[in-house]
N, C-alpha and C positions, 0 to 999 in steps of 0.2 A: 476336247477332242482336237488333236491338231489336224491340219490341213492334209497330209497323206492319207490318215485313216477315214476323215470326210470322204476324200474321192471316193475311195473305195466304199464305203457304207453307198454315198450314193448312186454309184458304178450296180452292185448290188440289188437295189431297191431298183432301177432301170432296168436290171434286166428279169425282174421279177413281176414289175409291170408290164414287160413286153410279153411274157409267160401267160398273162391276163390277158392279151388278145390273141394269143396262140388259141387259150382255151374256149375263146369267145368262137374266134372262127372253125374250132374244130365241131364244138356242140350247133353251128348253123349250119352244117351241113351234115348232120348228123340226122337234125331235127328239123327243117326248111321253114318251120312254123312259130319258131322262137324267137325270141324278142331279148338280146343281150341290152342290161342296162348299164349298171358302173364296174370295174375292175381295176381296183387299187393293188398298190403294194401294201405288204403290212409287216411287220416284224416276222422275221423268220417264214418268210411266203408271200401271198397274193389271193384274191379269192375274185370272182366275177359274178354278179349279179343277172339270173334271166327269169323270163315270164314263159313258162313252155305252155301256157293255154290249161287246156286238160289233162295235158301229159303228165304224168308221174314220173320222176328219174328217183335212182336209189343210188346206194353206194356199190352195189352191183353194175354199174353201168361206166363205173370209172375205167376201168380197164380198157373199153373200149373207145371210152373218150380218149386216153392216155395213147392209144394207136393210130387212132386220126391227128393227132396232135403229132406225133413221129412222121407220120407221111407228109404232113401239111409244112411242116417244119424245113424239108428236102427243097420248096419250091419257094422259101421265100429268102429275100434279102435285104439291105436296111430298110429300117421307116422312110417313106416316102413323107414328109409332112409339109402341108401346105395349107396359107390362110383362102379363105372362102367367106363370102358375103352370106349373108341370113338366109337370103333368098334359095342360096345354092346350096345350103347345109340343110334347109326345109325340106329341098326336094330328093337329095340324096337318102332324106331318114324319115321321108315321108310313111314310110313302112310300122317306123317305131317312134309309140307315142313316147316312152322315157327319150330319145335321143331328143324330142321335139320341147320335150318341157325344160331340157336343160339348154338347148338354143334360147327360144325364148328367156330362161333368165341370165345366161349369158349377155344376149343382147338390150336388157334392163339393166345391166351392170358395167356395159358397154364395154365387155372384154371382147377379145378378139377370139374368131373363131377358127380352128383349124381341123382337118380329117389329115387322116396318116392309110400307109395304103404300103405293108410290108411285101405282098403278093397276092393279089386276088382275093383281097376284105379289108373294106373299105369300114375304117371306124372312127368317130367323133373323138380326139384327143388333145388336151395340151401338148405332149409330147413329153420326153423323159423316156428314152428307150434306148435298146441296146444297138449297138454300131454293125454287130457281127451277130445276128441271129442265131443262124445256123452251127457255130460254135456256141456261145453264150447259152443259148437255152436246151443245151441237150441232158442239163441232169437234172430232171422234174420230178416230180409224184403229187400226184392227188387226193387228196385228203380223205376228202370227208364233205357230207354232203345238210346243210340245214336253210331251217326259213328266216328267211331277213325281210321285214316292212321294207317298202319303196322309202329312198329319203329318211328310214329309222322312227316313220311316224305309222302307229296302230291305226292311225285312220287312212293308212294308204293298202294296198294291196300287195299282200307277203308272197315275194318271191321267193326263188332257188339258189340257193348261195352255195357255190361250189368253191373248197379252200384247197388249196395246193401249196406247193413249196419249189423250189428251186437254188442249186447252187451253184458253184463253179466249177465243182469238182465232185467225179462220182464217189470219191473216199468222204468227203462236206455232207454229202447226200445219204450215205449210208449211217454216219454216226450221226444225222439228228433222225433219220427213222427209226434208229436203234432206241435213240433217248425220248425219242415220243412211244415208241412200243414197251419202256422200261416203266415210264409214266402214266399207262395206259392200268399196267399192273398194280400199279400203287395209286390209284386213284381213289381218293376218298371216298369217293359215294358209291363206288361197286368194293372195296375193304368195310367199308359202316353195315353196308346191309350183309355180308359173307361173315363181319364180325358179331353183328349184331349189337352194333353201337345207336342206331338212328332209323328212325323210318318216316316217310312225307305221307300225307292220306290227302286226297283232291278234298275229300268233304272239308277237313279241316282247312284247309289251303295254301297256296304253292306258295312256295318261300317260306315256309313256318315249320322246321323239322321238328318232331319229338324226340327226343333222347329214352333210350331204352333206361332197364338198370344200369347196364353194363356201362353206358354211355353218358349215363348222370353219374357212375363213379366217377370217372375220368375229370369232369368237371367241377364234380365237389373236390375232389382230390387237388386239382390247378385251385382251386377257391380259397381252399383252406390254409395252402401253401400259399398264396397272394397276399389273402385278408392278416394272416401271421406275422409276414414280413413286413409289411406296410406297418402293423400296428406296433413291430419292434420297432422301428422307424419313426415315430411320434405321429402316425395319421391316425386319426379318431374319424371311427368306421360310423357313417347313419343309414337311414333309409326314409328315401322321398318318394310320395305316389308316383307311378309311371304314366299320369294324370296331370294338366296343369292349365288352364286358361290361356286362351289365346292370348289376353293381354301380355300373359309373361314373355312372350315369345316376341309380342311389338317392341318390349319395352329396351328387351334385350338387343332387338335386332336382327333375330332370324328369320323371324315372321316373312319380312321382305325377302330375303334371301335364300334362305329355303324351302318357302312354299311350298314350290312344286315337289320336294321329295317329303313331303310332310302329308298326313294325312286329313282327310276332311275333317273338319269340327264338329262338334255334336252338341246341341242343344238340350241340357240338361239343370230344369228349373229355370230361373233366371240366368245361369251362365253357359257361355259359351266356352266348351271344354276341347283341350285335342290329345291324341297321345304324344308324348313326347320325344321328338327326336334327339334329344340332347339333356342332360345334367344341371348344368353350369346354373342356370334361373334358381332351379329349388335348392343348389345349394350356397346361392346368394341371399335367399330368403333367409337359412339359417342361420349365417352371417349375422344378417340385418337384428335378428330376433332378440339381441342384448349389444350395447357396448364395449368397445376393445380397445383396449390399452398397445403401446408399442410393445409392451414386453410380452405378450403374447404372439408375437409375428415370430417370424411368419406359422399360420396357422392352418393347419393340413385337412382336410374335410373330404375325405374318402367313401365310396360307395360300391356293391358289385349292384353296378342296373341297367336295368332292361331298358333299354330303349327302340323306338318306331319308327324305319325311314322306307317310304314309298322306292322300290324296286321295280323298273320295267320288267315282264313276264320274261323277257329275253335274255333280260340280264343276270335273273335268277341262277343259282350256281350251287347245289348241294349247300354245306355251309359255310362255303366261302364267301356269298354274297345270298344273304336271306331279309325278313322283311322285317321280324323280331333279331335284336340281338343284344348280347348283354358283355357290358363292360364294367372291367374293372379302373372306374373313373374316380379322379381327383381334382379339387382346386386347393390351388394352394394360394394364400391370400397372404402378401407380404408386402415389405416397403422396397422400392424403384433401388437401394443399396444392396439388399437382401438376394436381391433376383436372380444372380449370377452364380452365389451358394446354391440357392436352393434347385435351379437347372442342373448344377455338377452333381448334387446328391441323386435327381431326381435319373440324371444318366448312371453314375454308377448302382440305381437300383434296376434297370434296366438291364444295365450290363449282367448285373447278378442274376436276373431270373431267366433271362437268353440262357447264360450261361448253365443253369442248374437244367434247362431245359434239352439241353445240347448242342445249341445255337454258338457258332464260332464267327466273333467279329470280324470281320473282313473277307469272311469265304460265306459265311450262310445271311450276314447282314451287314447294313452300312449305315450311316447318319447323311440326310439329305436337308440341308439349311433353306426355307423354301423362301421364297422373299416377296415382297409384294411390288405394285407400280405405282410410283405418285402418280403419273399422269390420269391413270384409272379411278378416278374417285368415285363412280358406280358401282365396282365392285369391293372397293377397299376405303374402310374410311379414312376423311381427308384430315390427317396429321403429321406432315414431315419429318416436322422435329421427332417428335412420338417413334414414327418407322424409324428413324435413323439409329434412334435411341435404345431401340428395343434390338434390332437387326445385330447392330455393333456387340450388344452385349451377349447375343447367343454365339454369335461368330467368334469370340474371343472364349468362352465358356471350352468350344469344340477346340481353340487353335492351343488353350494353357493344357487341357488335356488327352491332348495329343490323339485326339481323333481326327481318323481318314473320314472325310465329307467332303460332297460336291457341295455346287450352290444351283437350285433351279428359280427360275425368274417367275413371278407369276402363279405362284402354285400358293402360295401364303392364307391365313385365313383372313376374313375379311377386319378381324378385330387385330389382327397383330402378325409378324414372324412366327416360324414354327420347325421343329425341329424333325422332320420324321424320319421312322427306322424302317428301310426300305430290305423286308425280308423274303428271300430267294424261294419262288416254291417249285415243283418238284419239274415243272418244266424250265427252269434256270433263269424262268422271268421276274422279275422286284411286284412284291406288295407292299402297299403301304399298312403297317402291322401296328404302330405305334405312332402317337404325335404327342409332341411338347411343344404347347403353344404359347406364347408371351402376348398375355392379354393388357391392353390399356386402356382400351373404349368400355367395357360393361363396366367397369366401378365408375365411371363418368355417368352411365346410363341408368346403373342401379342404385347411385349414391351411398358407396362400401365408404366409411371412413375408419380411422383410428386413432386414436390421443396420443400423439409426440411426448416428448420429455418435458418439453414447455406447456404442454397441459391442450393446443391447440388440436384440433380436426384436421386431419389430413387425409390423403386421398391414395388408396394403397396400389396395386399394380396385383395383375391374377397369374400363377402359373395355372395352365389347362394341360393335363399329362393323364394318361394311361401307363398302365408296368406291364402290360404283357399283351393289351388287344381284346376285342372283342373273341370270347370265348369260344362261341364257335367257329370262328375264323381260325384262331389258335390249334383248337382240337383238327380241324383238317390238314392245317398245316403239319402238326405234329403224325398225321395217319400217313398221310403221301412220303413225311420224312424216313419213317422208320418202317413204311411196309407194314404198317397195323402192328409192328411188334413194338410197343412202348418199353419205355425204360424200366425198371423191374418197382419201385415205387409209383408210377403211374399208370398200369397193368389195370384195368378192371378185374380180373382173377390173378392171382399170380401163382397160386401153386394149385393144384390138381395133385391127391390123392388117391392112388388107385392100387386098389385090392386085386391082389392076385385072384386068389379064390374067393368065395361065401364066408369060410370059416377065419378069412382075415378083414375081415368088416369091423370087430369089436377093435383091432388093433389102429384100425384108420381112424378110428373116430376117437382113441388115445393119441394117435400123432395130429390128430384137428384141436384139440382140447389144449394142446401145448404151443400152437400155432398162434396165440395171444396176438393181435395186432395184424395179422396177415389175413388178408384176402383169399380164404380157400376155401377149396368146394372135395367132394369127398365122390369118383366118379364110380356107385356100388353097381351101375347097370350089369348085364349079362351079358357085356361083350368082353371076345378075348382083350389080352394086356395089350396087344398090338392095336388092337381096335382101341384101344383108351387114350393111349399114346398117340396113336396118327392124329384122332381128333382134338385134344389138347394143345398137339402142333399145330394145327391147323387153326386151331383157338390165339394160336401165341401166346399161349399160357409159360410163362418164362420157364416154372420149375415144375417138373412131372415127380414126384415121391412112389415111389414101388414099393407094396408090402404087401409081404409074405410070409411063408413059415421062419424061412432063416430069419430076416428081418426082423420079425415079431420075437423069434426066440432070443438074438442078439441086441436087441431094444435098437436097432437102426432103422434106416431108410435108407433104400438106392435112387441114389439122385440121378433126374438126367435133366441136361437143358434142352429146352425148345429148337437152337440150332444140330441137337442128336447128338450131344456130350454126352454122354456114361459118366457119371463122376465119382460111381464108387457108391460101397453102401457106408457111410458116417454115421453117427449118433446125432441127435436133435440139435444138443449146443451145438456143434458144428454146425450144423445147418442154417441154425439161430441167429450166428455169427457174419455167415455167407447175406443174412437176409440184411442186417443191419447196414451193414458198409453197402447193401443198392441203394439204401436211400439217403437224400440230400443231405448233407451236414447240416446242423444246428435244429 
């Protein structure tokens, strides 16, 4: 980011936290009994933190916050900001216990204290604010209304978190309300339950979606497609308990490190069991299990598994972010020569399944080179040479084939560099969807070796990669992409049958019978053709077939697509022909 676009990001971000104490001063005087605590900027907006007591506020009540905040807006002018002793910030906020707890750890960390003071509300602030108020913060809108913990901790008291937005410009303001009300439409988890993909049950528990039928097509469908291409590819598919010993996880090193998103252990006989957050351990073991020669490197050991990571309740997200999730994971165990091959393959298999998926590099995704800190040897193990080593050769991997990638600092896993695929979801923000990690610590830890040319033990280096992401993450990604309408081979139904009248029921169920390999359903209810049709659209059922007398007498079908294409009545092969060329090549 050069230095122009900085000012501006942070010009931005300033006047988006000054929107945060617009909204702080408009809801205390709205509400005389509230308790405004934090009000940050955040990507594309701001949100402010309060304790309203008893009071309940809804999203019903925006508008009229949004009216106070226009009046109040009239009477103020820059941030007044000024530093102030403890003393005088105690008794300013003596009112509110968050302003009180955040003084005191201010004055534990012996930063300096200051209040700001735009027009008639006085608020506890660093500072970072706009110059010109009353211009700057005139194009707002307020969001949306949830509960946030005091400090992000369950053991504090869940406030009122009100989120807003702000731009420069009322033309800035309108097209992202537009593309947040466009994303609102295509939102995974109100398309899953309208398509009938997904459903959560509190008895079962939050974070842990079931997949209907419809919705476990979909996934054996990416499955099959995944496990195919991998195993064209030389990976040889196992499967490991979703079970494994604590110890495996010490020995490896996550134990320390991911604890806290790991779940508790369970005492089972003499051993101490946990579920598994991760692969890599059991597919170490099977490594370990026999002897290996160099001329079997590099060695591909792939899995589709389930794995276990502890989710904050808050965090939870349809299935974007759940508590079970299953990946289609690999280690690829090779020599320190080998590794820069097998990263190129392991991206252009990426590239390939992006691409078969509809994913266009450089507009729907990117490659982010994450890198670690020597100085940090608590969070990264301490090997120089190692990081330098590994770093240099993922970076040359992305530079010889001519991949667009940043470099972020600090993002790295704690055993090595890592490559990840930073894919766009439907509100235009990056997820992390894929990672290619270059591991050098666990064959250290696990003691992986393999017999050289000279007959000797050596010590091999691990590729850590996924091809396409944890599935249900994928699957939402894919629902938001397309608007529940999947591509005509990843459809859970794809064609819909529908009988004109009663007397062509025997005819549908000769054009189902010919339908060999397609996913169709045959819709005989006793609604009219119009009623079959809307609801198939409504299904995103790709292809609607119509049969009727003519039909039936001219051995055709009248096709229509899902976006209200008439295609005409054709014969089957025709049809047949149309079906083949949707799905993927090879």
């Amino acid at each position: 980011m050069n230095k122009e676009m900085k000012n501006q990001v942070d010009n931005l971000n300033n006047i988006r936290h000054s929107c945060a104490h617009l909204l702080a001063a408009a809801v205390l005087e709205l509400w005389p009994g509230a308790k405004n605590a934090i009000g940050p900027s955040i990507e594309d907006g701001f949100y402010q933190d309060f304790d309203f007591g008893a009071v309940k506020i809804s999203e019903a009540d925006l508008p009229e916050i949004e009216k106070k905040m226009q009046e109040l807006l009239q009477t103020w002018g820059s941030f007044a900001t000024k530093e102030v002793s403890i003393e005088e910030a105690k008794k300013d906020f003596a009112w509110n216990q968050y302003k009180l707890e955040l003084i005191e750890e201010f004055a534990k960390e012996g930063k300096t204290i200051t209040e700001n003071n735009p027009g008639n509300f006085l608020d506890l602030c660093k500072g970072g604010h706009s110059e010109n108020p009353k211009e700057d913060l005139k194009y707002f809108k307020l969001l949306s209304v949830a509960g946030a913990y005091w400090r992000g901790s369950e053991k504090n008291k869940m406030l009122t978190r009100i989120y807003g937005t702000c731009f420069l410009s009322q033309k800035e303001l309108d097209e992202h309300l537009a593309m947040l009300e466009e994303a609102k439409k295509r939102d995974h988890r109100k398309l899953g339950k309208e398509l009938g993909l997904f459903v959560f049950s509190d008895l079962v528990g939050a974070g842990l979606p079931l997949l209907t039928a419809k919705g476990t097509t979909v996934r054996r469908v990416l499955e099959r497609f995944v496990v195919d291409e991998e195993i064209k590819r030389g990976y040889q598919h196992v499967i490991t308990p979703p079970l494994g010993k604590v110890d495996l996880y010490k020995v490896s090193g996550h134990y320390p490190y991911y604890k806290d998103t790991m779940y508790p252990s369970m005492k089972v006989d003499e051993d101490e069991l946990i579920l598994r957050p991760m692969t890599c351990p059991h597919h170490f073991m099977l490594y370990k299990s026999e002897p290996h020669s160099y001329k079997e490197l590099p060695l591909r050991i792939a899995e589709i598994s389930p794995q276990f990571r502890y989710e904050k309740s808050g965090e939870l997200a349809g299935l974007m972010r759940v508590r079970m999730f299953t990946l289609s994971d690999a280690h690829i165990v090779c020599t320190k020569n080998q590794a820069k091959q097998v990263v190129k393959e392991v991206l252009d298999l990426i590239d390939y399944v992006n691409k078969t998926l509809g994913l266009k590099k450089g507009e729907d995704y990117r490659f982010r080179l994450s890198l670690g800190d020597r100085k940090d040897d608590k969070k990264y193990y301490k090997d120089d040479k190692a990081w330098d080593e590994a770093e240099k050769a993922l970076r040359e991997v992305l530079q010889e084939g001519n991949h667009e990638f940043f470099e972020a600092e600090n993002e790295a896993a704690f055993y090595g560099p890592k490559i990840d695929i930073q894919v766009k979801n439907v509100l235009n923000k990056e997820e992390t969807m894929i990672t290619v990690q270059y591991d050098f610590v666990m064959p250290k830890r696990f003691e992986l070796e393999y017999v050289d040319e000279k007959g000797e033990k050596k010590q091999p280096i691990v590729i850590h990669r996924s091809s396409i992401g944890a599935f249900e993450r994928t699957i939402a990604l894919l629902i938001e992409k397309y608007g529940g309408a999947f591509p005509v081979w990843l459809a859970p139904v794809q064609v819909v049958i529908i009988p004109i009248t009663e007397r062509n029921n025997e005819y549908a169920k000769k054009v189902m019978d010919e339908l060999v390999g397609i996913r169709a359903e045959i819709d005989s209810r006793g609604e009219t053709m119009q009623a079959k049709i809307r609801d198939a659209q409504m299904q995103k059922v790709p292809y609607m077939l119509i049969v009727g007398d003519r039909e039936e007498k001219e051995n055709k079908v009248a096709v229509r697509a899902r976006e209200g294409v008439d295609m005409g009545a054709i014969n089957m092969l025709e049809f047949l022909k149309i079906m083949r060329e949707a799905f993927p090549a090879g």
